[in-house]
N, C-alpha and C positions, 0 to 999 in steps of 0.2 A: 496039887495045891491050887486054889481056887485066886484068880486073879484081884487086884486091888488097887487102891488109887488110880491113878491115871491108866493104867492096865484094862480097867471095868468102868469107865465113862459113864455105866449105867445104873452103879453101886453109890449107894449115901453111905460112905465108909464109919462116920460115928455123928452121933448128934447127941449133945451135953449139952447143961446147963452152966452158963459161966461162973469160972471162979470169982469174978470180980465184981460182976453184975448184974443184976435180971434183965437175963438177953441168951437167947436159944441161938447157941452156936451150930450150925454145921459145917463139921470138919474133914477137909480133903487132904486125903495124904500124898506125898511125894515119897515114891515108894524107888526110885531111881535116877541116878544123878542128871542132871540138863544137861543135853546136849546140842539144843539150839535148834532142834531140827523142826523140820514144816509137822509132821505126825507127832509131837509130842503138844506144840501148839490146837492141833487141831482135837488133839485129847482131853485138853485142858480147856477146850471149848466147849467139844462136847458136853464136859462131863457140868462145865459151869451150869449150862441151858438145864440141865437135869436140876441141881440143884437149886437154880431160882425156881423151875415149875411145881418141886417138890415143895417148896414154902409159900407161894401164891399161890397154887390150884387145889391148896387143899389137904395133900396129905400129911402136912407136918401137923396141919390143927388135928385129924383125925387119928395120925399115930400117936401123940402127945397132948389132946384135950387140955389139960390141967396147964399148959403154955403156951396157948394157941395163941393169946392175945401178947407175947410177950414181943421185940424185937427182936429182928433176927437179924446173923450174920451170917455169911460163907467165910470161914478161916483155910487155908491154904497154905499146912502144916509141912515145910520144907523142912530137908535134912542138910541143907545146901541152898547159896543165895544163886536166886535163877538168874538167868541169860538177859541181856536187853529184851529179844524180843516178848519171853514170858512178861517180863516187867511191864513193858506197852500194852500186853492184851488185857495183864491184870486192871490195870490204870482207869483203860477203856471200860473193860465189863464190870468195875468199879461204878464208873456213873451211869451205866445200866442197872446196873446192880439197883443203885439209890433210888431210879425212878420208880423198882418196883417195892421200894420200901426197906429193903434192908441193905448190908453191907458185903463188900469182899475184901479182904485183908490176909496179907502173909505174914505167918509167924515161924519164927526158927525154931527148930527142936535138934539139938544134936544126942541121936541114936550111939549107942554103944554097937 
């Protein structure tokens, strides 16, 4: 089985167009519950840096043309509310996030 979410740091696990508004979501999944640790922070680092490069350097306009000018956000699809520490890194790479134009935002989805 081929790794995902926080597992593959170097994976764009899904990129939709939102239900609510014209604005190019990409969405990261939490594919395992928090457990506070320094390696799940540092995954979720990771994998953020991938997903801002993947929307400023380029290839979100080149895989999706027809959205390229749209705003974009990173969603950060929990199955479970994360830990303090998650919470501060989001916070932070949140106003990174914004300098380089779009958004980082947790949304809950509870899985069957």
């Amino acid at each position: 089985m081929q790794p995902k979410g926080l597992d593959d740091p170097s994976m764009i696990d899904m990129v939709r167009l939102s239900p609510k508004e014209d604005r190019i979501e990409l969405i990261m999944c939490q594919t395992r519950p928090w457990d506070g640790s320094a390696r799940q922070v540092m995954a979720l680092q990771e994998k953020w840096q991938n997903y801002v490069g993947f929307a400023i350097y380029g290839a979100l306009g080149r895989k999706y043309p027809d959205y390229a000018q749209l705003p974009w956000r990173i969603v950060l699809d929990c199955q479970s509310e994360p830990d303090a520490r998650i919470k501060e890194f989001i916070r932070r790479a949140n106003e990174e996030t914004a300098k380089q134009g779009g958004d980082f935002v947790i949304e809950y989805t509870r899985r069957k």
